[in-house]
C-alpha positions as CSV (number, residue, x, y, z in Angstrom):
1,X,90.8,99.0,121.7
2,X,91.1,102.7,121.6
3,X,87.1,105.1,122.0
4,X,87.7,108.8,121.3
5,X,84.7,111.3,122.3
6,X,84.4,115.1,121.0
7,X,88.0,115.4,120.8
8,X,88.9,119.1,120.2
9,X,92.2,121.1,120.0
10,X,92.6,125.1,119.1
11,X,95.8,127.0,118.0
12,X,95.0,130.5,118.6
13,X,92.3,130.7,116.7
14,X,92.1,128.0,114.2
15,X,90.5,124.9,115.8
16,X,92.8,121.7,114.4
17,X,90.7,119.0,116.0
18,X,86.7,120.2,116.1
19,X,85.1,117.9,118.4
20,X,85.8,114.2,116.2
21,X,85.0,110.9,117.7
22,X,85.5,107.6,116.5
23,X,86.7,104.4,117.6
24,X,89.1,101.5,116.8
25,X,88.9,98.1,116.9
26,X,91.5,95.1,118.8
27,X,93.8,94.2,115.4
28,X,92.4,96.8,112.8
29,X,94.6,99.1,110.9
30,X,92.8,102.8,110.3
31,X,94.1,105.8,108.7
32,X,93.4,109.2,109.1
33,X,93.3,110.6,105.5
34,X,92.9,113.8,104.2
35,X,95.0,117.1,103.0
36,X,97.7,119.2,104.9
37,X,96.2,121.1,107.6
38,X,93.0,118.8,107.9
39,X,94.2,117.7,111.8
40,X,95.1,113.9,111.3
41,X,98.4,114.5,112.9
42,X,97.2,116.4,115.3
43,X,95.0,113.9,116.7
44,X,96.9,111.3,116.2
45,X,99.7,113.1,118.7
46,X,96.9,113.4,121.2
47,X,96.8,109.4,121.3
48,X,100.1,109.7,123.0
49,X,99.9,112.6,124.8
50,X,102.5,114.4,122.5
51,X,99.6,117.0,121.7
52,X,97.5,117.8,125.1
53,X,93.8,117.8,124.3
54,X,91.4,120.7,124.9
55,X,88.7,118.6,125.6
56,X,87.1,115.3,125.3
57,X,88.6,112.2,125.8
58,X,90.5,109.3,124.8
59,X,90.3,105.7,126.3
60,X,93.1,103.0,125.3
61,X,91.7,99.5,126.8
62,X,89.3,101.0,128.4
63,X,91.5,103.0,130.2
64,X,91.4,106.7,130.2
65,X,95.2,108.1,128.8
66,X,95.2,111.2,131.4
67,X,94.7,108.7,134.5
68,X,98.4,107.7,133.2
69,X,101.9,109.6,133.4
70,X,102.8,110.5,129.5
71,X,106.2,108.8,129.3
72,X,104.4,105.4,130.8
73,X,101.8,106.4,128.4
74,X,104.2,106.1,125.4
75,X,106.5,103.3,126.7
76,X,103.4,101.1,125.7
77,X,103.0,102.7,122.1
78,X,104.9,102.1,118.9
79,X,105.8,106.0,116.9
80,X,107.0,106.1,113.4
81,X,107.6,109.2,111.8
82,X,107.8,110.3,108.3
83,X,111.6,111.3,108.8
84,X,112.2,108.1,110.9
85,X,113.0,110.4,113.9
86,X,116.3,108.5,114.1
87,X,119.1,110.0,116.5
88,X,122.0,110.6,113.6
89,X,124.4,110.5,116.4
90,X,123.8,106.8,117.6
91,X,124.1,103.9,115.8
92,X,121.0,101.6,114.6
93,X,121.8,99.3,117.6
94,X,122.0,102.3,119.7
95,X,118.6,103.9,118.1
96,X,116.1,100.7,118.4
97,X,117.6,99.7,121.7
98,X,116.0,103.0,123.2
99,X,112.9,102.1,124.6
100,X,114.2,98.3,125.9
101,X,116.5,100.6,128.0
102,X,114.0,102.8,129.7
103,X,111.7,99.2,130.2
104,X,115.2,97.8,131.8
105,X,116.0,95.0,129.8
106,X,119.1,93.4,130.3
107,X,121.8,93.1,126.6
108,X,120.7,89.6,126.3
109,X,117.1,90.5,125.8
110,X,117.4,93.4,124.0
111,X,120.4,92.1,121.4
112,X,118.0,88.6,120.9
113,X,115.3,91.1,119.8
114,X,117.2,93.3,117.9
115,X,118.2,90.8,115.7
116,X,114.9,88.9,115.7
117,X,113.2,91.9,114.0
118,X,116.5,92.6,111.1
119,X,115.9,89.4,110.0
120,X,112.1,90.1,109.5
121,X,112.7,93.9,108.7
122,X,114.9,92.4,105.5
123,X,118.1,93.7,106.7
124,X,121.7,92.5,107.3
125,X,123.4,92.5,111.1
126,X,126.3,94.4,109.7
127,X,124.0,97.9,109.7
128,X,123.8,97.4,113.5
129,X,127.4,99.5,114.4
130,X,126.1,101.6,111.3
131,X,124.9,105.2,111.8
132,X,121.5,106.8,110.6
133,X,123.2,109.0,107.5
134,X,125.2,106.0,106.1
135,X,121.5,104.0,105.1
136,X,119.3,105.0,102.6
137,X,116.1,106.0,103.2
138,X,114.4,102.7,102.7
139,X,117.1,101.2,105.2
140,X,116.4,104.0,107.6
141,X,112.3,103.7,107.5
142,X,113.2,99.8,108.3
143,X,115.3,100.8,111.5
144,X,112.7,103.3,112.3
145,X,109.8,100.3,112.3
146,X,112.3,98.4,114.4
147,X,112.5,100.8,117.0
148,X,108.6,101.3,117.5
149,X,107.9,97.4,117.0
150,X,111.1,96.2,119.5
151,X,109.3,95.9,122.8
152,X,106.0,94.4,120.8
153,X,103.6,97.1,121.8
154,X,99.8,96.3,120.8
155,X,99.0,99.9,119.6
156,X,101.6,101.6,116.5
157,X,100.9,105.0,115.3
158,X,102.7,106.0,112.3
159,X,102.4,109.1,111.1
160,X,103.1,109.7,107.7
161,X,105.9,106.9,107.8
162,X,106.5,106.1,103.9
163,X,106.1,109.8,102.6
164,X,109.6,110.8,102.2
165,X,110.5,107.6,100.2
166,X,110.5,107.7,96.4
167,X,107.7,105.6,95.0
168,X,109.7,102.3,94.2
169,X,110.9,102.0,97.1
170,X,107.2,103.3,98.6
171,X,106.0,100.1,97.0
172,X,108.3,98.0,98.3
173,X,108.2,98.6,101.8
174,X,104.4,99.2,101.7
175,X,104.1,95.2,100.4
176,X,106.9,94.1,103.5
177,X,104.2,96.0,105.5
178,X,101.4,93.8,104.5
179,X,103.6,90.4,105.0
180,X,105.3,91.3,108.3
181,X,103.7,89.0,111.2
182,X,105.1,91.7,113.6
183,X,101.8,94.0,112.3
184,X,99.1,91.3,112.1
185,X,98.8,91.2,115.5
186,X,99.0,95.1,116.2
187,X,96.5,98.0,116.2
188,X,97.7,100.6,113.8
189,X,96.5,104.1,113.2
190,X,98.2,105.1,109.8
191,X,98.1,109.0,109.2
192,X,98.4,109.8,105.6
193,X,97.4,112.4,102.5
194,X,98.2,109.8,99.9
195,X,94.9,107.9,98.6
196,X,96.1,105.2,97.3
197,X,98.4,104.4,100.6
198,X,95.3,104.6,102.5
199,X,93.5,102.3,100.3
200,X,96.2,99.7,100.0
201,X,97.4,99.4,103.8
202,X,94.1,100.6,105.7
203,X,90.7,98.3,107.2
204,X,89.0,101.7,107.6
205,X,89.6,104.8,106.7
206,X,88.3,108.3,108.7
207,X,88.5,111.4,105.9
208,X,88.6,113.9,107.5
209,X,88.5,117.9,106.7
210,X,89.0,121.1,108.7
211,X,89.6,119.2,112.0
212,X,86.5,116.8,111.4
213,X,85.5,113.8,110.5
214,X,83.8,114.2,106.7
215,X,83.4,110.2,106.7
216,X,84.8,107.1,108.3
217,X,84.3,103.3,106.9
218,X,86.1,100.6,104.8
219,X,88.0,101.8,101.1
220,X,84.8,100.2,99.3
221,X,82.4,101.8,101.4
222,X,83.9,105.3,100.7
223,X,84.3,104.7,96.9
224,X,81.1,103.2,96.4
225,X,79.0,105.0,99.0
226,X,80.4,108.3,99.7
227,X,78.5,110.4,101.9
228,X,78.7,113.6,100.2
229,X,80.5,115.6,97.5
230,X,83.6,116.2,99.6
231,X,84.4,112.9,99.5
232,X,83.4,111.7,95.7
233,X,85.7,114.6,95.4
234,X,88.4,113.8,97.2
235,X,88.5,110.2,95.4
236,X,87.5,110.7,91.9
237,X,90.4,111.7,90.3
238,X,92.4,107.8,90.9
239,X,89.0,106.5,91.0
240,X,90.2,103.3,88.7
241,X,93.1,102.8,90.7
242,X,91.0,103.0,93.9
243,X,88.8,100.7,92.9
244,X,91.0,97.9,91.9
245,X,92.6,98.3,95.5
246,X,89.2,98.6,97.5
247,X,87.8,95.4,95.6
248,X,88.8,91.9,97.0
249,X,88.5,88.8,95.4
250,X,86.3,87.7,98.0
251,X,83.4,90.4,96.8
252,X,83.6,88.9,93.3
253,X,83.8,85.1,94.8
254,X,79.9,84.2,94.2
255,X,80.4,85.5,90.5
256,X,83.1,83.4,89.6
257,X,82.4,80.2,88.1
258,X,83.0,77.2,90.0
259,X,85.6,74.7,89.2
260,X,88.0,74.9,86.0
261,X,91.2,73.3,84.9
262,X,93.6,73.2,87.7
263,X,97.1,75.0,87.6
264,X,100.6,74.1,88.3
265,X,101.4,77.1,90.3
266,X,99.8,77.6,93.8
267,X,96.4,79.3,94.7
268,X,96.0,83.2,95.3
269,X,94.4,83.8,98.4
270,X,90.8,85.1,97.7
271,X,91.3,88.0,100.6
272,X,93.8,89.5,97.8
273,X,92.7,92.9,95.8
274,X,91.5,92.8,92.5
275,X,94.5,94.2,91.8
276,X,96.8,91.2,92.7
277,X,95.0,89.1,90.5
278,X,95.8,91.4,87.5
279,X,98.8,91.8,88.2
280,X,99.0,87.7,88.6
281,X,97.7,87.5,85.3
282,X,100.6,89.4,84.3
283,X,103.3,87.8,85.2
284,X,101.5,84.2,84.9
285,X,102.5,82.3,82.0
286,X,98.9,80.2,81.9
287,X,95.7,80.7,80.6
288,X,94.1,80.0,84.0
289,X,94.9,81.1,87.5
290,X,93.9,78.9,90.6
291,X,92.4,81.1,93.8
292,X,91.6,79.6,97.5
293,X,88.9,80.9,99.6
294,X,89.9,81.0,103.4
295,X,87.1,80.0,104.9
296,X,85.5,78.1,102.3
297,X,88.3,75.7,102.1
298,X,87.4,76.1,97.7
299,X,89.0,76.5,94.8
300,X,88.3,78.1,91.6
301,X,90.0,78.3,88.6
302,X,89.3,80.9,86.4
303,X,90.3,82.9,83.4
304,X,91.2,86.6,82.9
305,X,87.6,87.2,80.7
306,X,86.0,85.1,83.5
307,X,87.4,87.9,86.3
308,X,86.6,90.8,84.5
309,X,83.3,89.3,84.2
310,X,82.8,89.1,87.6
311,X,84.3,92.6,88.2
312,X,81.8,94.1,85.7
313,X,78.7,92.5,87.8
314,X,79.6,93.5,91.4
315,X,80.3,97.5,89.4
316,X,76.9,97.0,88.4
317,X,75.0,96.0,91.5
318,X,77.1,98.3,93.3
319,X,76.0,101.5,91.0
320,X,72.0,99.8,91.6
321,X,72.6,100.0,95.7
C-alpha cells in the first residue's frame, strides 16, 4: 500500500532523513523505532506532505503523493499525535466532526458516526458538548483516535500517540488498540522510542538511526537475528520482556503436546504472545489452560511446565539458526 525510495530530508546541515526506503504492506501495522533525533517523525510527516521531501519519493496505492494537492492528500489519512492535537476551544463533537466537514457530510452522517465510534472508543455520549481540558488524558487520546478514524481512512499515522499517558493507562489503551475492529482493517505506521510499545502493537518494525534505516523486519526477527551491534544494542537491555512479546503461541504450537484434559473456560487464541498465556496462567484458577489454533481448527491443552517446555526448545533452536 505505501513504496518509499531514497527518501532524504536536510535541516541546514544535519540530514534527518538519509536516503531510507522501505515499503508497507495493504493491513500491516509498522513502526518507526528508534531514539530522539533518529528521523521517524520526520518521515513519517513526509507521508502526508506535512514535511516536504528533498528527494525521492513516496507512492500511496500506487499513486505518487506529489501528483495530489496536500489538503486532498490528508483528507484521505488518519493523524494522531502524541498531545492529541485537540482544538481546546471546541468541543469533542466539534473536534472529531472536523474532517466530515471539509468531506461535506450532512449532521445526520456525521452525528451517526460520531457516536458509532464512542461506543467502540469506550466512552460515554455525555463527553460530546464536553471540552478538551475537562477529559483526562486517556479520554483525550480516545477523542484524538476518533477524529483520525471518523471518515474510515485506510492509511493512520500516529506519531507518538500513547507517550504522554502514564503507563496504566498506556496499557490500557494500548490493549483497546489491539481489540478495536476500527484498526484491523487499516494500514498503520506507528512512530515510537518505546521498545516494548513497538513490540506489542507492531507487524514490523524499521530501527532506524541518524536518519537511516539500521534494520527493518518482524519483533522476532530483530531480537533473534539482529543485524548488527546497533541493534543487539538497542534491545538488550528489556531483552526478557522483548522476548515474551515477540514470541507467539503459534511458534511454540509443534512443541506442545497434543491433546490433554479439557477446561471449563474458553480457548486462548494461539496468535496470542507468550506473554498472554503467562499472564492466563495467572489469573487462571486450573491446572491446565485450553488454546485454539486458527487455522488448524485444534486444540491443546496444556500445562504451565508443559509451555515453558516449549518456550525453552524454540530459545534453543533459535540460538542454533
Amino acid at each position: 500500500m505505501i513504496k518509499v525510495e531514497a527518501l532524504v530530508k536536510t535541516f541546514g546541515a544535519t540530514k534527518a532523513v538519509d536516503g531510507i526506503s522501505f515499503e508497507v504492506a495493504e493491513g500491516e501495522t509498522l513502526a518507526l523505532l528508534g531514539t530522539s533525533g533518529c528521523g521517524k517523525t520526520t518521515t513519517l510527516k513526509m507521508l502526508n506532505r506535512l514535511i516536504e521531501p528533498d528527494s525521492g519519493s513516496i507512492a500511496i496505492n500506487g499513486k505518487n503523493v506529489m501528483d495530489e494537492k496536500p489538503e486532498t492528500l490528508r483528507r484521505g489519512i488518519g493523524y494522531v499525535l502524541q498531545n492529541n492535537g485537540l482544538f481546546p476551544h471546541y468541543t469533542v463533537a466539534e473536534n472529531i466532526a472536523i474532517v466530515p466537514q471539509l468531506l461535506g457530510w450532512d449532521k445526520t452522517k456525521t452525528d451517526k458516526r460520531i457516536n458509532e465510534l464512542l461506543g467502540k472508543l469506550h466512552l460515554d455520549k455525555k463527553y460530546l458538548s464536553a471540552y478538551p481540558n475537562e477529559l483526562s488524558g486517556g479520554q483525550q487520546q480516545r477523542i484524538g483516535l476518533a477524529r483520525a478514524l471518523v471518515a474510515d481512512p485506510p492509511l493512520l499515522l500516529m506519531d507518538e500517540p500513547f507517550g504522554a499517558l502514564d503507563n496504566v493507562t498506556r496499557a490500557k489503551i494500548h490493549g483497546e488498540f489491539k481489540a478495536l475492529d476500527e484498526l484491523k482493517r487499516k494500514t498503520i505506521i506507528l512512530v515510537t522510542h518505546d521498545v516494548q510499545e513497538a513490540f506489542e502493537l507492531a507487524d514490523r518494525i524499521a530501527l532506524m538511526d541518524k536518519g537511516k534505516i539500521v534494520q527493518i523486519g518482524t519483533p522476532a526477527e530483530l531480537l533473534f537475528h539482529p543485524k548488527n551491534k546497533l541493534v543487539r544494542d538497542f534491545l538488550n537491555e528489556q531483552r526478557l520482556q522483548l522476548e515474551f512479546r515477540a514470541i507467539k503461541v503459534t511458534d511454540l504450537w509443534k512443541y506442545l503436546p497434543d491433546g490433554g484434559r479439557k477446561t471449563n473456560t474458553s480457548s486462548l487464541s494461539a496468535e496470542a504472545d507468550f506473554w498472554a498465556v503467562l499472564e492466563q496462567f495467572k489469573f487462571e484458577k486450573g491446572e491446565h489452560i485450553s488454546i485454539q489454533h486458527p487455522s488448524e481448527e485444534k486444540v491443546k491443552t496444556i500445562t504451565f511446565e508443559q509451555l515453558m517446555a516449549a518456550y525453552s526448545h524454540y530459545k534453543q533452536l533459535q540460538a542454533h539458526e
